[in-house]
C-alpha positions in Angstrom: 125.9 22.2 -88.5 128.5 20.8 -91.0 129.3 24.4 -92.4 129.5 25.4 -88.6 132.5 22.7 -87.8 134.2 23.2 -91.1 134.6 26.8 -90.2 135.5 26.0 -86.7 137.9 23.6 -87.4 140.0 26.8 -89.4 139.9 28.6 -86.6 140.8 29.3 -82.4 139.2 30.1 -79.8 141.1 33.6 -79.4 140.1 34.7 -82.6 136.2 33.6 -81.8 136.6 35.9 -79.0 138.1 38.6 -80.6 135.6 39.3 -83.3 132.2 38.0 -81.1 131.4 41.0 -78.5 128.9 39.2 -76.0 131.0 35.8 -76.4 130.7 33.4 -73.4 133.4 32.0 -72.4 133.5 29.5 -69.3 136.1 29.2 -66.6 139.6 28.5 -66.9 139.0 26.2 -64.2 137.3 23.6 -66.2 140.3 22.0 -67.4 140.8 19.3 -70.3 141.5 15.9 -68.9 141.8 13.7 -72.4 144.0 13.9 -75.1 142.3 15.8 -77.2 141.3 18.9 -76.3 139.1 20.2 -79.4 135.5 19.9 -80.0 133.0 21.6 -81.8 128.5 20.9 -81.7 125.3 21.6 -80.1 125.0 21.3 -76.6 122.8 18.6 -75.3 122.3 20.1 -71.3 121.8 18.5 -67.9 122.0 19.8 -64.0 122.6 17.2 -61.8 123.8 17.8 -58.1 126.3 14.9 -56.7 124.1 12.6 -58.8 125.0 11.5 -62.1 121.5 9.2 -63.2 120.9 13.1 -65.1 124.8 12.1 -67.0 123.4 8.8 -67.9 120.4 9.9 -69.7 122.0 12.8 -71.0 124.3 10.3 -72.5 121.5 8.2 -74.0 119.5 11.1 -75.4 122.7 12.9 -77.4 123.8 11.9 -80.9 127.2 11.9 -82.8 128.3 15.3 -83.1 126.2 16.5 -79.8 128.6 18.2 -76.6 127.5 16.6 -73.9 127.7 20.3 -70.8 126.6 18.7 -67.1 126.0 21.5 -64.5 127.1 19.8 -61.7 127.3 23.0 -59.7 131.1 23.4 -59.3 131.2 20.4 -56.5 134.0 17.9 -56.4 132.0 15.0 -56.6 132.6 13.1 -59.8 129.7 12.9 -61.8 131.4 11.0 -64.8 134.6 8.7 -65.7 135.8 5.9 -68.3 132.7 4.1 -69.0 131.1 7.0 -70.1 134.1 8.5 -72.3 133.7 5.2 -73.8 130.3 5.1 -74.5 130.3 9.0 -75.6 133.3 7.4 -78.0 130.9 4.3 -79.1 128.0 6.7 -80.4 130.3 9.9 -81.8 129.6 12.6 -79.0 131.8 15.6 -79.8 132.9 15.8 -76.5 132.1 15.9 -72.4 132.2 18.9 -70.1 131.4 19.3 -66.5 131.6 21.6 -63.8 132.0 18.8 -60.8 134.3 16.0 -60.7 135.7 13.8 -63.5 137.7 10.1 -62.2 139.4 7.5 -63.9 142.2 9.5 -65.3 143.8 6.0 -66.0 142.4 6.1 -68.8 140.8 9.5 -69.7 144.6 10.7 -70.2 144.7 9.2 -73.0 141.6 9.0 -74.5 141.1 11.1 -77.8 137.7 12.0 -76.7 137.4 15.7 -75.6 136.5 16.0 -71.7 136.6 18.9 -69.5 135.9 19.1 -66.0 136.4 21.4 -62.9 137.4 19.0 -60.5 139.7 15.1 -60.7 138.5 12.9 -57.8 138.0 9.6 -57.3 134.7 9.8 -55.5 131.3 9.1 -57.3 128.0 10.4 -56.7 124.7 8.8 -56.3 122.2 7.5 -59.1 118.9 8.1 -57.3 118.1 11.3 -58.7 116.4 11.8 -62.5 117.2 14.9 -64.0 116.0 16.9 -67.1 117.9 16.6 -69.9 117.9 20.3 -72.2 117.2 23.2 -70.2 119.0 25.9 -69.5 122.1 25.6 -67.5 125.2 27.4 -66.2 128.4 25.7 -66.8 132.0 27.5 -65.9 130.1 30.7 -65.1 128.2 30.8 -68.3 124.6 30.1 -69.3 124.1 26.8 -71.9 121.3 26.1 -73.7 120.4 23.0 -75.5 121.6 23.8 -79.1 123.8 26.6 -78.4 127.4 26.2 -80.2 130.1 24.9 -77.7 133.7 25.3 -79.2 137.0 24.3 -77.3 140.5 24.2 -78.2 143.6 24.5 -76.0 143.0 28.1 -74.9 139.5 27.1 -73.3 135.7 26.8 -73.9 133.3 29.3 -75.4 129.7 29.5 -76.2 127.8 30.7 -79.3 124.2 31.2 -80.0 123.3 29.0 -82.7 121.7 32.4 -84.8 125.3 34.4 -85.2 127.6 31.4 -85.1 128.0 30.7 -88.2 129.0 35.2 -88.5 130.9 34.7 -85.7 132.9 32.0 -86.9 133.6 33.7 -90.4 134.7 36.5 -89.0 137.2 34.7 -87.2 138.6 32.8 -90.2 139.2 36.5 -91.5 140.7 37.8 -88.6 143.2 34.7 -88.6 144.4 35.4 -92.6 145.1 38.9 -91.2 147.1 37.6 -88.6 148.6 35.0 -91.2 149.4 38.1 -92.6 151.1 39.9 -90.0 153.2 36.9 -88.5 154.7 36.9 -92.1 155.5 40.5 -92.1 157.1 39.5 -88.3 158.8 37.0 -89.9 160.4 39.1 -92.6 162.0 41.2 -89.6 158.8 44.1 -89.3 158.7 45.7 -86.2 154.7 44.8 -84.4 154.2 48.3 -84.7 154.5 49.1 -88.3 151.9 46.4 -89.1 149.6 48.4 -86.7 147.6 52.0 -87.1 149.8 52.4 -83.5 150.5 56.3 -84.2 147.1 57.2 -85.0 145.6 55.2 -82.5 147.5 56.7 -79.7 147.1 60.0 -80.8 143.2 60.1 -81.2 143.0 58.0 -78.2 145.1 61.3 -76.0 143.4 63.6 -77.8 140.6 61.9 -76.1 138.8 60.7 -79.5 137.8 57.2 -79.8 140.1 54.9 -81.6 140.3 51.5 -82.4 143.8 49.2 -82.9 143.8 47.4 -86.1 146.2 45.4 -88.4 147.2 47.0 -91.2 149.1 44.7 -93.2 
């Protein structure tokens, strides 16, 4: 898991996306509430519906480094808030998402703890429901499971399966020195084009021949 975060911590969450096919990416809509909105580990998974007890033990099951991914099911009921940010802080969690409600923005503004949620609102659920903490889930329209690879950055949230991450992730870093590449060539006054196969592209691609874009600087 270490050579998982040092490579994701070189690269973003476009580039992921770019070189990973079948990437899952969760909704836009789950928004980052916190400072901070970068985090990298294994997911540690819980569905709870306008109950957080599951949230709770979720909480005291993870470990530093873990992503803590609730399935609240898209409701607006707030299913965490600053007590646990702080106690996700006290034992190193990487970081909170859920698809329900988050409250106590007071603080969760500026806390440098990663948490994403669907929904702000200042109205809690129950606690009378125990949940499972590790099976499979569906959080912002994608399917988690415990261990899978959770990244976020500012652009959003996506989901690796623990086997390829560490391809995926790789293959990013290269894609970025190519880009590193190109934005120099930009820099230097290159037109986008000539740092593209653009002719050759377009012309296989109406001469109805398949084609792919690429850099070629």
């Amino acid at each position: 898991m270490d050579e998982i975060r040092q490579l994701a911590a070189r690269v973003e969450t476009t580039a992921i996306c770019d070189v990973t096919p079948e990437i899952r990416v969760m909704s836009p809509a789950l928004a980052c509430r916190s400072a901070n909105p970068v985090l990298c580990g294994p997911a540690v998974t819980v569905r709870c519906r306008h109950d957080f007890l599951g949230v709770i033990q979720a909480i005291e099951v993870a470990g530093p480094g873990d992503v803590l991914v609730v399935d609240g099911g898209g409701h607006e009921t707030a299913l965490a808030g600053e007590l646990f940010a702080r106690a996700a802080l006290a034992k190193g969690i990487a970081g909170i998402i859920v698809d329900g409600g988050y409250r106590d923005l007071r603080f969760i503004e500026g806390c440098q703890l990663p948490v994403y949620s669907r929904h702000v609102t200042p109205q809690a659920g129950t606690t009378t429901r125990p949940a499972q903490v590790g099976q499979t889930i569906s959080c912002g329209g994608v399917r988690v499971g415990a261990g899978d690879i959770v990244i976020a950055d500012r652009d959003g949230i996506v989901v690796l399966d623990p086997a390829t991450a560490r391809a995926s992730l790789a293959a990013a870093a290269e894609l970025m020195a190519t880009e590193a590449r190109v934005a120099a060539r930009l820099d230097e006054g290159a037109k986008l084009g000539e740092c593209l196969n653009l002719g050759e592209h377009v012309a296989s691609l109406t001469r109805g021949e398949p084609s792919r874009l690429r850099f070629t600087a």
